[in-house]
N, C-alpha and C positions, 0 to 999 in steps of 0.2 A: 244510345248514340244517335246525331241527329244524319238523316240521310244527306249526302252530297246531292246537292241541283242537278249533275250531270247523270242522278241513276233517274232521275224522273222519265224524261224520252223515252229511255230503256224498257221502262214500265208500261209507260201510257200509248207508246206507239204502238207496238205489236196486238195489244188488248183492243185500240180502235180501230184499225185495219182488218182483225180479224170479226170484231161483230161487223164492222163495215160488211166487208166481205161476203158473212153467212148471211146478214139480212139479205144482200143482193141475190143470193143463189136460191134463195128461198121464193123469194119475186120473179125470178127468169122463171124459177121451176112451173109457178102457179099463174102465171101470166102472159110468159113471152114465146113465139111460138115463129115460124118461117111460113112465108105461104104455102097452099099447097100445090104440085105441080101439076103445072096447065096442058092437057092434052092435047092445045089446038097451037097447032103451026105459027100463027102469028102473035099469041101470047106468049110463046116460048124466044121469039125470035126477039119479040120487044126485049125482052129480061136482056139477053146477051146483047143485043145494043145496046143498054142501060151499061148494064156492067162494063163492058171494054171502052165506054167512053166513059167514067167516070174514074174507074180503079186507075190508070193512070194521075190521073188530078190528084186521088187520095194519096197515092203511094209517095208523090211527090211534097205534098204534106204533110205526110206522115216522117219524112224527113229531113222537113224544114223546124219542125215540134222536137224530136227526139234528138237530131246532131244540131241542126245549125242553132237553134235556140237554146241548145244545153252547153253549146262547146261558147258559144256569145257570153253566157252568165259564170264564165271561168275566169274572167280577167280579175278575180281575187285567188293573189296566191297559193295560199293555206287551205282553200274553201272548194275545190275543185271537185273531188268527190262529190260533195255536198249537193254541192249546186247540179251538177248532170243528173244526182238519183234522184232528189227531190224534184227536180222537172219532170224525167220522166214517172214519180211517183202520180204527182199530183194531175200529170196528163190522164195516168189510165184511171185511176179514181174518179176525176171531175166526168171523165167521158161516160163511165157506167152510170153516175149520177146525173147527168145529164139526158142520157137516153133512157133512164125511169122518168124521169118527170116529165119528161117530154112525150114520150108514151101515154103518161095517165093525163097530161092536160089533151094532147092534141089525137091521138089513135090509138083510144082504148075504145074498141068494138065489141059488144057481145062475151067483155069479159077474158078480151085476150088482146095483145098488142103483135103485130106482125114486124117483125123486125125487116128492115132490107139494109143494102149501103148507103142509098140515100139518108136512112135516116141516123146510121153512124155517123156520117159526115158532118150533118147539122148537129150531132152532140160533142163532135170534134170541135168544132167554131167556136160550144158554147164554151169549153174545156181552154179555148187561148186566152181566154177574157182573166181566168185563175193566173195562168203561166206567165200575161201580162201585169200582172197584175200584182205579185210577188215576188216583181224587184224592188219595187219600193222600202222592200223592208228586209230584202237577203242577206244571210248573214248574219241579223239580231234578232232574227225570231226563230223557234222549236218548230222541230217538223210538226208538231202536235197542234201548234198555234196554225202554222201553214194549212194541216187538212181541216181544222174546223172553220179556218177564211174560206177555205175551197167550198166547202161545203154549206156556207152562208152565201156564198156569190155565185152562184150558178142559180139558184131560186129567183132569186135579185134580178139577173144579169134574162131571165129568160121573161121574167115578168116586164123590164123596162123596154126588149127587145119586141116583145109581143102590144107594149103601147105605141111605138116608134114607128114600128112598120106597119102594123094589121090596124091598127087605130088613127096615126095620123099622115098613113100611106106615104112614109119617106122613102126614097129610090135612094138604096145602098148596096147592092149588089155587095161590093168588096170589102164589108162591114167597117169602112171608116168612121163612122158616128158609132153605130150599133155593138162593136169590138174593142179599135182602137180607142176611142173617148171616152166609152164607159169602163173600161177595164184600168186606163190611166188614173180615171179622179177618183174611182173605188180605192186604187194602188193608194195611193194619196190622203182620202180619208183617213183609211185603215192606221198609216203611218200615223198623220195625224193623231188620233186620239189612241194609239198604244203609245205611244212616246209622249205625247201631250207638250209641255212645254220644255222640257227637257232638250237642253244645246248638245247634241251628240258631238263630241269629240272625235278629231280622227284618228283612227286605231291604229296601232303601229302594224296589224296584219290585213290592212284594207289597202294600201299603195300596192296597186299591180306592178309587175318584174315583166323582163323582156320576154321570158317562157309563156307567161298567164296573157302579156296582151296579143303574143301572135295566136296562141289558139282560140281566143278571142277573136280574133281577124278572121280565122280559118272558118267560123261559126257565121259570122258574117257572109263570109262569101258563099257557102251553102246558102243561106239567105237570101240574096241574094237572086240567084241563080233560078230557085224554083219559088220566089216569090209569084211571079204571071201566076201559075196553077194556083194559088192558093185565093187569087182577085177574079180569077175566070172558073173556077168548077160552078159556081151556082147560076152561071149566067145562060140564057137559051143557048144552045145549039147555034151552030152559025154564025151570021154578020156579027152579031151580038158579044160574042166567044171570041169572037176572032177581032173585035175591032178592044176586047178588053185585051188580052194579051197584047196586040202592041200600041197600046194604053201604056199599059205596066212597065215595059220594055223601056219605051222613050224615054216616061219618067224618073225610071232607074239611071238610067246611064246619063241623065242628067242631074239629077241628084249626086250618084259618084263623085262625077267633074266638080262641078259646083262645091263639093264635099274638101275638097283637094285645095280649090282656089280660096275659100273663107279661110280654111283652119292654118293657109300658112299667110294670108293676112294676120293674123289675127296674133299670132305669135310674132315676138320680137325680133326672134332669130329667122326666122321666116321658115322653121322646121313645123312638119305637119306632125298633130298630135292623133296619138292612136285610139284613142277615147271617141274623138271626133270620129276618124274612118269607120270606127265598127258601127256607129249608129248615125253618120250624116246620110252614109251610103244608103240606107234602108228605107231611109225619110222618105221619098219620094213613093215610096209602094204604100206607104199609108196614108198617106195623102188623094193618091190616085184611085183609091178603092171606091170612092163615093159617085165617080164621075168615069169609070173606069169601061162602062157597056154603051154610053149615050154617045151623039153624033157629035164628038167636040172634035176640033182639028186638029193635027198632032202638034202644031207647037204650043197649043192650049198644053200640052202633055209633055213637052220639055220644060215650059215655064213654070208648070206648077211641083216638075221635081226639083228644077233649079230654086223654086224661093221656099218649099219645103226644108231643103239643105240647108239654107242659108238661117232662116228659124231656129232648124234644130243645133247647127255649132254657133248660132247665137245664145241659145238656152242654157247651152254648156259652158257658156265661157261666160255669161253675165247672170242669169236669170236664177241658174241652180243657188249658186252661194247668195244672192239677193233673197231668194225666198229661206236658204236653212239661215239668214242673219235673221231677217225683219219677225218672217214667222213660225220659226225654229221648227220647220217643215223637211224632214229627210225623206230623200229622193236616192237610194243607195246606186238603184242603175240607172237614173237619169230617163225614165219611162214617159217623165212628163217631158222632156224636148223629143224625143224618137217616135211618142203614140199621141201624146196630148195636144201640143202645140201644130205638128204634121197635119193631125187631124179636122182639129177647129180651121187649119187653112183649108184642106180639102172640102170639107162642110160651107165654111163660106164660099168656094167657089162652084158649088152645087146648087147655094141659095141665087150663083146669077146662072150658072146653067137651064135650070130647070125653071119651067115659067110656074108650078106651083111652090115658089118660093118659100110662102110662107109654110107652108108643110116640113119642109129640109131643115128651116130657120127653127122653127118648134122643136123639130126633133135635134135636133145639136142643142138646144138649150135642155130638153128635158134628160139626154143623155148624160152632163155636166150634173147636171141637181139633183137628181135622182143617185146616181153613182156615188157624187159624195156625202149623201146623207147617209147612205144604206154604208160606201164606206166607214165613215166615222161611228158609226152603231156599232158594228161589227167589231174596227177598232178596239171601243170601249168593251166589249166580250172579251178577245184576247189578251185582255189584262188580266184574268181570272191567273192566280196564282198555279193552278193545278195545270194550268199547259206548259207550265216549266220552260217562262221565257229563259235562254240563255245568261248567264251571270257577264258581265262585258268583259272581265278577261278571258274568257271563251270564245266568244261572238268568233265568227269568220275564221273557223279552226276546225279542220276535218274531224282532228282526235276525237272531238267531242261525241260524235257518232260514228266511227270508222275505226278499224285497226289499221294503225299504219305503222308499218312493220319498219318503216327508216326510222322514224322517229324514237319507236317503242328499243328499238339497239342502240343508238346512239344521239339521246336527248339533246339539240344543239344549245349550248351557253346563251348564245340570244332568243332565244323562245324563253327560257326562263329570266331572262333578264327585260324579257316586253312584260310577260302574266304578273313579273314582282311590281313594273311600273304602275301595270292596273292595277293591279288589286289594292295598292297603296293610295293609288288616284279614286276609287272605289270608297274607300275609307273617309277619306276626306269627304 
């Protein structure tokens, strides 16, 4: 009897998670290690400065990643579980993976790596480039496809960041090149060449419901909220710190507005679309990341969240279905108007910021080219039958991975009447 597609996951997950896992513990055990404690007054003192000024920025991080980025990737109905566990799956995986390689490339001493929070952090940053990056395809890809992109795009992602900054000395503070634009055209790639030229059809369990876009919204405005911490922990202490945070601030609250005033242009009935809010509003904190420490003035910092906005619900209302027509390019959560588009304008405004121009200008173009070559490789991996792409009348359907105890009592006549439509459209 031949296996059903749906036990494959079942199989493949737990079995790579778990050597995942034991390799990891294996490496902490024979490698990774805590400083040791400093018996002088002022090395001790340092440590707790370090700490209480930074562990707030993390914690604050820590849940813009787990709630507000997980409850934002819920605006599909059916998929809700899905989407929260696998965000935070793929966060704490990319993060362990990240602070091993980054360990053995950058502070392996003597045969041992000293872990602190600093250098959590940084494997935090490298871990959103994943999260960002696995919208592009949520929904029609296996968790299994998901941790083996995770785990090709943090090598990638730490190799392109290490030519960007330490090589052609780009000032990105708030990783707008470095994050948002490589993690987008990676997202992109990927898509690209797992789908290939195939016109994705829209699914009848892909339209979000009044339930799915407010907690959508709700993810946003966490987002929102502790976006500054997330553009300001890496920044010096001080003037520096303090002149990013209301950076951030400005360009937030003008992106908002701005967010408000497009998207009910832009509609006929002059109703604002919820699509638009959860991701015009953000525009503006990926934008401002690149320019976010330097001496700009602040209406430098309203204006570039206000045409951030304007970019991004132009992307969504013209640019998306332009690009799934011309180049049968699927963009599931729209990552390239909210990180791509935001971003290349923050980078072009960095190239007139900053008088070594040409260095910002290089690194925004080598974070584009680079991302999408390494995505489209990566891509072409994920096609591997054994990751057990989802069959499309599953795609975007908790059941698939989840007991769902409403559905498994009382199966609704339209759920079976969407899987007959697939699976018949499937055939064809």
């Amino acid at each position: 009897m031949a296996v059903s597609p749906s036990t494959y996951p079942r199989r493949l997950l737990p079995l790579f998670l778990g050597l995942f896992q034991g390799a990891l513990l294996l490496f902490f055990a024979l490698f990774i290690t805590y400083d040791e404690p400093s018996a002088q007054a002022e090395d001790t003192s340092l440590v707790v400065n370090q700490a209480y000024s930074t562990f707030p920025f993390f914690q604050d991080i820590q849940v813009m990643l787990v709630v507000g980025l997980g409850l934002l990737l819920t605006f599909l109905p059916r998929y809700g579980f899905s989407a929260l566990t696998h965000n935070f799956l793929l966060l704490n995986i990319s993060m362990q993976w990240a602070l091993v390689l980054q360990g053995l490339l950058h502070h392996f001493h003597h045969g041992q790596i000293h872990l602190d929070l600093h250098k959590l952090l940084i494997s935090e940053f490298a871990a959103v480039t994943v999260l960002i990056s696995v919208g592009a395809i949520l929904g029609r890809a296996s968790p299994c496809q998901l941790l083996v992109m995770a785990t090709c795009e943090i090598p990638l992602y730490l190799a392109s960041e290490w030519v960007i900054v330490t090589c052609l000395g780009v000032l990105d503070v708030g990783g707008t090149i470095t994050i948002h634009v490589f993690s987008c055209y990676f997202g992109l790639g990927v898509s690209k060449a797992l789908f290939r030229a195939t016109q994705q059809p829209l699914h009848p369990k892909e339209t979000p419901t009044t339930s799915s876009d407010l907690m959508s919204l709700v993810g946003t405005l966490i987002l929102w909220v502790f976006w500054p911490s997330f553009v300001a922990v890496l920044c010096q202490p001080g003037d520096a710190q303090h002149r990013a945070i209301l950076n951030t601030l400005l360009a937030m609250t003008a992106s908002a507005i701005t967010t408000v005033v497009a998207s009910s242009l832009l509609e006929r009935d002059g109703k604002l679309s919820p699509g638009h809010l959860q991701n015009g509003s953000l525009a503006g904190g990926v934008a401002i990341g690149v320019v976010a420490d330097m001496a700009v003035p602040p209406v430098a910092a309203l204006a570039l969240g206000s045409l951030s906005a304007v970019v991004c619900v132009l992307g969504f209302r013209f640019l998306t279905p332009l690009l799934a027509r011309k180049l049968t390019l699927h963009d599931q959560c729209g990552i390239h108007n909210l990180h791509g588009l935001p971003g290349i304008l923050g980078g072009a405004a960095s190239v007139v910021a900053v008088l070594v121009a040409l260095c910002q200008a290089a690194g925004l173009a080598v974070a584009i080219g680079a991302s999408l070559l390494a995505g489209l490789l990566t891509g072409s991996a994920l096609r591997l039958p054994c990751l057990a792409r989802p069959p499309e009348r599953l795609c975007f359907d908790d059941s698939l991975y989840f007991k769902i105890h409403e559905q498994a009592e009382s199966p609704g006549a339209d759920s079976s009447a969407e899987e007959g439509a697939l699976a018949l459209q499937e055939q064809v």
